[in-house]
PyMOL commands that place a pseudoatom at each C-alpha (Angstrom):
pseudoatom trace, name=CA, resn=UNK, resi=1, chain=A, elem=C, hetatm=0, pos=[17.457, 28.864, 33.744]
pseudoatom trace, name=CA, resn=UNK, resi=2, chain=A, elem=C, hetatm=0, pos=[13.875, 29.230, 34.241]
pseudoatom trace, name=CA, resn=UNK, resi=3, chain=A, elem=C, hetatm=0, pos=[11.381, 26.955, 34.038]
pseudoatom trace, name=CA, resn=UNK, resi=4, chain=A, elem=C, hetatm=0, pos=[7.931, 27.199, 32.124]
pseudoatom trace, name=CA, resn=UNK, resi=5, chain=A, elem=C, hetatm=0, pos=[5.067, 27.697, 34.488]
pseudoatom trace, name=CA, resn=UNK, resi=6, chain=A, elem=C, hetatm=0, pos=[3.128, 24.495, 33.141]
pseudoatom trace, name=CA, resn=UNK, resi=7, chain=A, elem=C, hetatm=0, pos=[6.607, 22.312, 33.688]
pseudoatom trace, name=CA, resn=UNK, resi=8, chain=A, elem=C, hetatm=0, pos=[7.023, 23.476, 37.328]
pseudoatom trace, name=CA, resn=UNK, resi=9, chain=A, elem=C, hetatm=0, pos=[6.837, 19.727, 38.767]
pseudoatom trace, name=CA, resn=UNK, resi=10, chain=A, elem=C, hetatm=0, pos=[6.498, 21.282, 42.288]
pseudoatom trace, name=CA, resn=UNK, resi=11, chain=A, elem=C, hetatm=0, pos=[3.966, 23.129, 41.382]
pseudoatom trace, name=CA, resn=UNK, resi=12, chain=A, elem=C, hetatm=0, pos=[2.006, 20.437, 39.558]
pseudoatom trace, name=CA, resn=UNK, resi=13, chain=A, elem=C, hetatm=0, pos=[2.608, 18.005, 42.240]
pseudoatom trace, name=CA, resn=UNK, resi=14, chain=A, elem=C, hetatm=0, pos=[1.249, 20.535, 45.027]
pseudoatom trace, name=CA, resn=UNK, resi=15, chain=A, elem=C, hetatm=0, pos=[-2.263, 21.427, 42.623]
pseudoatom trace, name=CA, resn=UNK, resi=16, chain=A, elem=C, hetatm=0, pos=[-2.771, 17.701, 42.044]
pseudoatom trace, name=CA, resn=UNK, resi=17, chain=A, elem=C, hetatm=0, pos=[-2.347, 16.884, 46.094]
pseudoatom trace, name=CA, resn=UNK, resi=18, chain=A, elem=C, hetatm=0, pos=[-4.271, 19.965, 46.842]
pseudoatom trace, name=CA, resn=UNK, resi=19, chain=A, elem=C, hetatm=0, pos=[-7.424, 18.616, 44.594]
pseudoatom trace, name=CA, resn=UNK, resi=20, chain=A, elem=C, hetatm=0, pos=[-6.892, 15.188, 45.628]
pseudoatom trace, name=CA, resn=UNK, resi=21, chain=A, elem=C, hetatm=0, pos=[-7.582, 16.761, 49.374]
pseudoatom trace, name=CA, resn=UNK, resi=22, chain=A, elem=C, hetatm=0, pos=[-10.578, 18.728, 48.251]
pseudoatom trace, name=CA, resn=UNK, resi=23, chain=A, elem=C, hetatm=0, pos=[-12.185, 15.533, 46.765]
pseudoatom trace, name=CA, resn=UNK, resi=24, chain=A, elem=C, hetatm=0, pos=[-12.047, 13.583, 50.043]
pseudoatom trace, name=CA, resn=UNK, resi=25, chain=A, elem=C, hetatm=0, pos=[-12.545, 16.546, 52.121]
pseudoatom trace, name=CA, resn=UNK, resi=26, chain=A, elem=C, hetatm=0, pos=[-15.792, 17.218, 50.582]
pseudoatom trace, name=CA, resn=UNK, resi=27, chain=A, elem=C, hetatm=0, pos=[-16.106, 13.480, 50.091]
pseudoatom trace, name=CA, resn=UNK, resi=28, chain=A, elem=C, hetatm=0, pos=[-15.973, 12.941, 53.912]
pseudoatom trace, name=CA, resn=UNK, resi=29, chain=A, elem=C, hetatm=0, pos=[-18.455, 16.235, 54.706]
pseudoatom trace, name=CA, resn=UNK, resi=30, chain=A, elem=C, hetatm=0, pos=[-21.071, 14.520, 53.084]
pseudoatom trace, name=CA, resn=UNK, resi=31, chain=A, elem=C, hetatm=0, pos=[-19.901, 10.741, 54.803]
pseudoatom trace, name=CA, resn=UNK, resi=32, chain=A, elem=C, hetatm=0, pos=[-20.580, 12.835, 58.111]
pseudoatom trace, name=CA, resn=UNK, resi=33, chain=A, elem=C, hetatm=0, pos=[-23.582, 14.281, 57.562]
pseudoatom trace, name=CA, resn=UNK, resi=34, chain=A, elem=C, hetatm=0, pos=[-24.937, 11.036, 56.308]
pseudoatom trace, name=CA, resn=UNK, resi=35, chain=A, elem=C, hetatm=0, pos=[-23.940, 9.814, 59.518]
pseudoatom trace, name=CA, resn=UNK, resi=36, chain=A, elem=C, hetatm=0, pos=[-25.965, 12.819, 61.597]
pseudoatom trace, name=CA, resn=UNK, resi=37, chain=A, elem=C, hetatm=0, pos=[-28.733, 12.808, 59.614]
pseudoatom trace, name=CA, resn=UNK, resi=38, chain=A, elem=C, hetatm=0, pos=[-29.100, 9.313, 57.520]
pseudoatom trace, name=CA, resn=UNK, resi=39, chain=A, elem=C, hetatm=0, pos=[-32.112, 10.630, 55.554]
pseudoatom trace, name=CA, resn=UNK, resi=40, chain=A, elem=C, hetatm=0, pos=[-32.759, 9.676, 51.749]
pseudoatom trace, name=CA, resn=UNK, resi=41, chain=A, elem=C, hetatm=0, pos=[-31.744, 13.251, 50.840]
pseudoatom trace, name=CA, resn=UNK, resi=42, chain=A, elem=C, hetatm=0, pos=[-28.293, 13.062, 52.497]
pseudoatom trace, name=CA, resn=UNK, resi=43, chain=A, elem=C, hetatm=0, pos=[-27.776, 9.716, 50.828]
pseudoatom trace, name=CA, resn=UNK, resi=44, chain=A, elem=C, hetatm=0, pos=[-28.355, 11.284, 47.645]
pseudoatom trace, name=CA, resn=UNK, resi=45, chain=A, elem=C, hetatm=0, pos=[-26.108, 14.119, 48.693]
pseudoatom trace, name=CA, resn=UNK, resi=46, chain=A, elem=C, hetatm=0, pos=[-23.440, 12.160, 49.611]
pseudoatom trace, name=CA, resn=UNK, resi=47, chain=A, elem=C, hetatm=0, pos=[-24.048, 9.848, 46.612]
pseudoatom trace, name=CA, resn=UNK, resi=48, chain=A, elem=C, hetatm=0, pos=[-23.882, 12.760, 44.257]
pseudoatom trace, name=CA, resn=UNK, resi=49, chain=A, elem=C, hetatm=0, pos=[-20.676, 13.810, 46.240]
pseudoatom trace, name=CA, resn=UNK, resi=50, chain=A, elem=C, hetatm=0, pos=[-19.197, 10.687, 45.728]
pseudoatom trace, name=CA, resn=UNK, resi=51, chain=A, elem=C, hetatm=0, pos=[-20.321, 10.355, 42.158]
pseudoatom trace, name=CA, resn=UNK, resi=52, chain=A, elem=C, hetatm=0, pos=[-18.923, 13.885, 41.000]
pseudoatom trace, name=CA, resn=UNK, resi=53, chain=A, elem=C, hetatm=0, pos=[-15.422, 13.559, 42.482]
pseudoatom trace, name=CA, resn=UNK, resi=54, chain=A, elem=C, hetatm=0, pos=[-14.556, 10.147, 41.693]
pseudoatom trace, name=CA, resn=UNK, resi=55, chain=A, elem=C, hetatm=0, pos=[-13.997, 10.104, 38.127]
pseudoatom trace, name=CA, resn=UNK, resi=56, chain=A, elem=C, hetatm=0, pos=[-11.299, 13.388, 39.211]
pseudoatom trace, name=CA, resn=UNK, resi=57, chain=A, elem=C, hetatm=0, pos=[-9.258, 11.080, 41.158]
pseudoatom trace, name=CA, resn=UNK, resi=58, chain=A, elem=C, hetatm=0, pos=[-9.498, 8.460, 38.822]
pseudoatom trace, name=CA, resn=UNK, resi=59, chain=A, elem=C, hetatm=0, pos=[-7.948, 10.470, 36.219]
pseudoatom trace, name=CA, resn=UNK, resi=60, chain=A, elem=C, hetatm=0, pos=[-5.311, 11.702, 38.637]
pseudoatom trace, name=CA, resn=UNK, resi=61, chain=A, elem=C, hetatm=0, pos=[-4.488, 8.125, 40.024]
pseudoatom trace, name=CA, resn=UNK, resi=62, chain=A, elem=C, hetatm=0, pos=[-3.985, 6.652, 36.245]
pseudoatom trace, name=CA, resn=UNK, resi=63, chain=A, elem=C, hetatm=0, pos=[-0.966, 9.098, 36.333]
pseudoatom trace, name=CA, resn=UNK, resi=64, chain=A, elem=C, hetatm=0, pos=[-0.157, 9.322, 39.770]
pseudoatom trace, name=CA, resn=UNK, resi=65, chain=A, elem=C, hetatm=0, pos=[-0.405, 5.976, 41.510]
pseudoatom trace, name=CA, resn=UNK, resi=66, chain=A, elem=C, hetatm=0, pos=[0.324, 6.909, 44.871]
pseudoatom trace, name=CA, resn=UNK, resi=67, chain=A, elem=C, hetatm=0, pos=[-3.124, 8.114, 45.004]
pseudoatom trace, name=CA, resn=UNK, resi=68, chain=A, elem=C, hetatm=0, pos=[-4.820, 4.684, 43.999]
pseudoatom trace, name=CA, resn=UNK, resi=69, chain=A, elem=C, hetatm=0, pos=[-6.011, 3.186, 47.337]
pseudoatom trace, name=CA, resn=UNK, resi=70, chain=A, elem=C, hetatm=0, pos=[-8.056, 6.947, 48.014]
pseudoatom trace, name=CA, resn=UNK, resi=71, chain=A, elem=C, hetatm=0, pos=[-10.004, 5.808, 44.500]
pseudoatom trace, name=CA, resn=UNK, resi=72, chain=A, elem=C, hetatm=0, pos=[-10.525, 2.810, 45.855]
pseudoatom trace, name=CA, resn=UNK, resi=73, chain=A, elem=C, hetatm=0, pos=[-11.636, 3.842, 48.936]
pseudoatom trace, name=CA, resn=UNK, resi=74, chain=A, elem=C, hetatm=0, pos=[-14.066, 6.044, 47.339]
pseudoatom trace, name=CA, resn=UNK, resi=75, chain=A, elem=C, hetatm=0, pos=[-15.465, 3.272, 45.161]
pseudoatom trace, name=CA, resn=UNK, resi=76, chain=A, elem=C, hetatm=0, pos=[-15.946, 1.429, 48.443]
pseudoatom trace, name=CA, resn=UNK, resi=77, chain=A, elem=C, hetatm=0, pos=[-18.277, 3.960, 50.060]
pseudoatom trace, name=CA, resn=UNK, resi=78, chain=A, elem=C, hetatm=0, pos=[-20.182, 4.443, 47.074]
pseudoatom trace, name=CA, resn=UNK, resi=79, chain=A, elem=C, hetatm=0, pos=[-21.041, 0.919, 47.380]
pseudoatom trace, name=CA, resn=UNK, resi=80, chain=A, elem=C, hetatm=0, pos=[-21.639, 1.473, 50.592]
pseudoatom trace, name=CA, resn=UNK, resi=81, chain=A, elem=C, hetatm=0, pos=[-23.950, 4.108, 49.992]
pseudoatom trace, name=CA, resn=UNK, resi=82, chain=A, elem=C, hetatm=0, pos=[-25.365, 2.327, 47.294]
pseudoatom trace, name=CA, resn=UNK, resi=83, chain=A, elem=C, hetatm=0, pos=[-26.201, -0.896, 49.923]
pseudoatom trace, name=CA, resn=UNK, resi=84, chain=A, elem=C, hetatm=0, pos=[-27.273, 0.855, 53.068]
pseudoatom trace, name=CA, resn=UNK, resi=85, chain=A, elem=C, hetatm=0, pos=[-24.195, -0.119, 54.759]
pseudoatom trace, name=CA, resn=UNK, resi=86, chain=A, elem=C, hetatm=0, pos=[-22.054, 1.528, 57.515]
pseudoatom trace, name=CA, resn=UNK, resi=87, chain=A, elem=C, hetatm=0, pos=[-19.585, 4.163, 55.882]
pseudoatom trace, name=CA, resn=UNK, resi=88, chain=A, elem=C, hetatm=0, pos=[-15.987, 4.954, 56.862]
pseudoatom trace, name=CA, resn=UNK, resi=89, chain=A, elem=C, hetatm=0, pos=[-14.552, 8.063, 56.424]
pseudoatom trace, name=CA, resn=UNK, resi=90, chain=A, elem=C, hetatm=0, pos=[-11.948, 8.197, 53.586]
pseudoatom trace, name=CA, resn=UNK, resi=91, chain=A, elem=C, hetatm=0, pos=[-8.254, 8.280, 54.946]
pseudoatom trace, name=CA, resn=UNK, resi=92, chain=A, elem=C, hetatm=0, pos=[-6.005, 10.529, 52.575]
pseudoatom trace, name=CA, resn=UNK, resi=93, chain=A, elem=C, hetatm=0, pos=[-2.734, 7.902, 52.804]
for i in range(1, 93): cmd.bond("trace and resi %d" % i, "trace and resi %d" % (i + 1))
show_as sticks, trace
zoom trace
């Protein structure tokens, strides 16, 4: 039997890791070039980064909770951001 393209689990499984690892890769290009160059336009950059891509993995750890604690961690280094204080690179767990 074949299955219909939109009910391949695999499939879904492998896009929803894949843009879960484009959030925090971009997410952690901007950490480290805040880093390099911690001017008020790579804050903003990085905030922006942080801003667009968050609500994405939000909606993808409501249904997949495995990928909770990289939300969180991105809600911690927009408050870090947000405070001035020392950023950590997110981890993909």
């Amino acid at each position: 039997m074949n299955t219909i393209k939109d009910q391949d689990l695999s499939k879904n499984q492998l896009l929803v890791k894949n843009i879960v690892e484009h959030a925090i890769d971009q997410a952690n290009f901007t950490i480290k070039n805040l880093s390099k160059r911690p001017t008020v336009a790579m804050l903003m950059e990085c905030e922006n980064c942080l801003t667009d891509f968050m609500p994405v993995v939000k909606f993808i750890a409501d249904d997949h909770i495995e990928y909770a604690p990289i939300y969180d961690q991105m809600c911690a280094a927009i408050d870090a951001v947000q405070m001035g204080e020392d950023l950590v690179e997110i981890e993909f767990a």
